[in-house]
C-alpha positions as a printed Julia matrix, in Angstrom:
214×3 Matrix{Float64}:
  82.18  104.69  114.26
  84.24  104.25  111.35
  85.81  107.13  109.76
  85.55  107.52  105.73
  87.26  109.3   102.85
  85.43  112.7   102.28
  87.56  113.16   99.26
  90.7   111.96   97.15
  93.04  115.14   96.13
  95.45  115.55   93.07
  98.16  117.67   92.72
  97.61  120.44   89.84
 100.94  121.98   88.31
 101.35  125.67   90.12
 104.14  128.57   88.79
 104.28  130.71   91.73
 107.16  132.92   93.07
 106.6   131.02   96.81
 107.01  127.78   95.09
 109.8   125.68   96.5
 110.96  124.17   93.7
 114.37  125.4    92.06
 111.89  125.35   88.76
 109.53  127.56   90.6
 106.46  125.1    90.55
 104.48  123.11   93.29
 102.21  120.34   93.62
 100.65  122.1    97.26
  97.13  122.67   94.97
  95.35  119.44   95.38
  92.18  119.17   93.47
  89.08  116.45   94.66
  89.11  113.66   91.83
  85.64  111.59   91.3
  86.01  107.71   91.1
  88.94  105.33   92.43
  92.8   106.09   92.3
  95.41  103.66   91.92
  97.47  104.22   95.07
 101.13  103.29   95.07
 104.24  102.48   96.89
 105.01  106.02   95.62
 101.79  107.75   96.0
  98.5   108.25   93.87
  98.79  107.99   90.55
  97.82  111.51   88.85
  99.49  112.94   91.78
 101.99  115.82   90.78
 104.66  116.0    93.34
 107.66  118.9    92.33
 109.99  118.86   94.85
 110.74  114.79   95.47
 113.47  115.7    98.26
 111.37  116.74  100.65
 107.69  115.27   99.53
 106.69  111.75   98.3
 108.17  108.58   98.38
 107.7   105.19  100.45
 107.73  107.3   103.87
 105.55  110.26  102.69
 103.28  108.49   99.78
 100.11  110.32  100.88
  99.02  112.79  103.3
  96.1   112.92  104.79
  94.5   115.66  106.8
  90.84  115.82  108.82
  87.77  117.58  107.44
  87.01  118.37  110.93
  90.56  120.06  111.82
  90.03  121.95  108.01
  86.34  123.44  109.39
  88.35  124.8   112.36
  90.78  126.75  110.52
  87.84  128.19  108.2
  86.17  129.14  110.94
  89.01  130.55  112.77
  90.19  132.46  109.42
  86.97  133.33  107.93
  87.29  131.43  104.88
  85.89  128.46  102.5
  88.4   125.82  102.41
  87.96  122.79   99.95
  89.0   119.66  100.13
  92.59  119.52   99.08
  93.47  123.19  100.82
  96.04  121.53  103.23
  98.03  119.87  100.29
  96.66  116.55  101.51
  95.58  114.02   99.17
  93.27  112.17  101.64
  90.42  114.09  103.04
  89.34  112.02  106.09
  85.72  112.39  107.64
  85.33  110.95  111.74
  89.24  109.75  111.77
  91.44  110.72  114.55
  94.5   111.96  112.5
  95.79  114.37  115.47
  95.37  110.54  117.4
  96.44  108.23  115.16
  99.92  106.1   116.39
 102.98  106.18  114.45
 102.6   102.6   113.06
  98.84  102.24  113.3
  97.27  100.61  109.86
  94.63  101.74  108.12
  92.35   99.82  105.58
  90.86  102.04  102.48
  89.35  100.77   99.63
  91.58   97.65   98.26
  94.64   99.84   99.48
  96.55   99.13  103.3
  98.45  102.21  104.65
 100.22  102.82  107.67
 100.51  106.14  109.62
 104.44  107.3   109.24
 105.17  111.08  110.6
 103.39  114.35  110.94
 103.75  116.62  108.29
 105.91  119.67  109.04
 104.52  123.11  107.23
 106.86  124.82  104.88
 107.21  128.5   103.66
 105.43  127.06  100.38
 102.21  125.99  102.36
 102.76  129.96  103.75
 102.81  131.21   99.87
  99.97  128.99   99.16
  97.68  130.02  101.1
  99.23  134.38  101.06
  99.95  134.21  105.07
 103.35  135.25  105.95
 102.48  133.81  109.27
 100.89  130.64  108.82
 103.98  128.53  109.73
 103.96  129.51  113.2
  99.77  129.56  114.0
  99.75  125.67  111.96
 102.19  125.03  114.34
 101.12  126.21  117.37
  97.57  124.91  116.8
  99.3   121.19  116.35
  96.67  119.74  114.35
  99.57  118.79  111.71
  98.05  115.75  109.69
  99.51  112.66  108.64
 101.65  111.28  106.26
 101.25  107.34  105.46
 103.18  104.48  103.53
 101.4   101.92  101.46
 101.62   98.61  102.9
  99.51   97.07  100.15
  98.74   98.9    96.77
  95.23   99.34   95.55
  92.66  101.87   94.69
  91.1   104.04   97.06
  88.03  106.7    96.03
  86.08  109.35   98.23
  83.18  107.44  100.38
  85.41  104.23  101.03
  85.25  103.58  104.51
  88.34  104.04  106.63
  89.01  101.25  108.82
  92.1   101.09  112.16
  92.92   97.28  111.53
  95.88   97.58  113.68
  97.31   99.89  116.25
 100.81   99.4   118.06
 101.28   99.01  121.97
 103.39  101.93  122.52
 100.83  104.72  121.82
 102.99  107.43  120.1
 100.6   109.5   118.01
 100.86  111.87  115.56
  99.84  114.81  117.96
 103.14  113.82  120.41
 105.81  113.57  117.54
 104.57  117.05  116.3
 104.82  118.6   119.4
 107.82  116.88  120.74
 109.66  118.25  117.52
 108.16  122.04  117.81
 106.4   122.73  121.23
 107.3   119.93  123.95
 111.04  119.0   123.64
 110.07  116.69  127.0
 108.0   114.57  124.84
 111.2   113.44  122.99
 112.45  110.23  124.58
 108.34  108.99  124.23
 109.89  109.09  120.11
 112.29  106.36  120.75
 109.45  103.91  122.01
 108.02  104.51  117.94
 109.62  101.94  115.95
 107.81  102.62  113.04
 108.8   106.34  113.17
 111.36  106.64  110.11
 114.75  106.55  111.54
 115.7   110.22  110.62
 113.37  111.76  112.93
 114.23  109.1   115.63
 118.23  109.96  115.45
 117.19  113.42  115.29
 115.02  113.21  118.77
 118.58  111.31  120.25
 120.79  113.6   119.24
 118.64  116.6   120.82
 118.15  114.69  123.78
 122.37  113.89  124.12
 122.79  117.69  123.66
 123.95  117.56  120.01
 123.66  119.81  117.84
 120.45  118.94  115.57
């Protein structure tokens, strides 16, 4: 079965006191968008990103999280959340994103991406969503999402099908880096094998594993 695009998400300008932002604004609030996007080496275009250190950019040019892993935290919390909640930008119906391999391409629209790193949650995500807590139950549930680069730029829309055209030997996946990096420290040498994986997490996961200091 092929997976699809349940929606395409745009960051919204947000003044908050849990912003991360020296300015004290975010781009976390993602709103749905109707028709195609132009997607970018550097993201979607409409996208407001605030704090370009640490979000954005070739590595980090969308996010993408599953509907399904969104109706489990609703359910678990008690509470509507719309497309966009997670900060993603890509709202992804039937696709693995827990599963997908570091490397593995994905076809959308006229656009190519490739699957880069799991996102790591952040005290603004906490502020966003008013739970002091949130950092440690996203990451002890491990369903973390994916960030991707754009291989070839074009313009993706909610309903376009979303299509594995290629999928590396080694098998790393999302799920592994996330919890080699929080939960599993024994899953760390399995990093290495993930060329793809941008170097700075790789020399991270060697240092750890030589006993230096991170």
């Amino acid at each position: 079965m092929t997976g699809r695009l349940a929606a395409v998400n745009l960051g919204v300008v947000t003044e908050a006191e849990w912003a991360g932002d020296a300015s004290g604004r975010s781009g976390i609030d993602k709103r749905p968008t109707d028709g195609p996007v132009l997607l970018s080496i550097e993201g979607l275009a409409g996208d407001f990103i605030a704090e370009r250190a640490h979000h954005g950019g070739p590595d980090k040019a969308v996010y993408a999280y599953a509907e399904e892993d969104a109706e489990w935290w609703a359910a678990d919390l008690g509470r509507g959340i719309r497309p966009g909640g997670f900060g993603e930008n890509l709202t992804t119906y039937a696709v693995d994103v827990t599963g997908a391999v570091i490397g593995e391409q994905w076809l959308i629209g006229s656009a190519l991406l490739q699957v880069t790193m799991p996102r790591t949650p952040c005290t603004t995500f906490a502020g966003f969503w008013g739970m002091p807590d949130l950092i440690k139950r996203f990451t002890a549930r491990a369903t973390p999402g994916a960030y991707l680069r754009v291989l070839r730029e074009g313009e993706v829309g909610a309903g376009d099908p979303v299509e594995v055209v290629d999928r590396p030997a080694h098998g790393v996946t999302i799920g592994e880096v996330f919890r080699a990096n929080n939960l599993e420290p024994e899953l760390l040498p399995r990093l290495l094998d993930a060329t793809d994986l941008p170097e700075p997490i790789r020399e991270k996961a060697r240092r750890r594993l030589s006993g230096s200091r991170p």
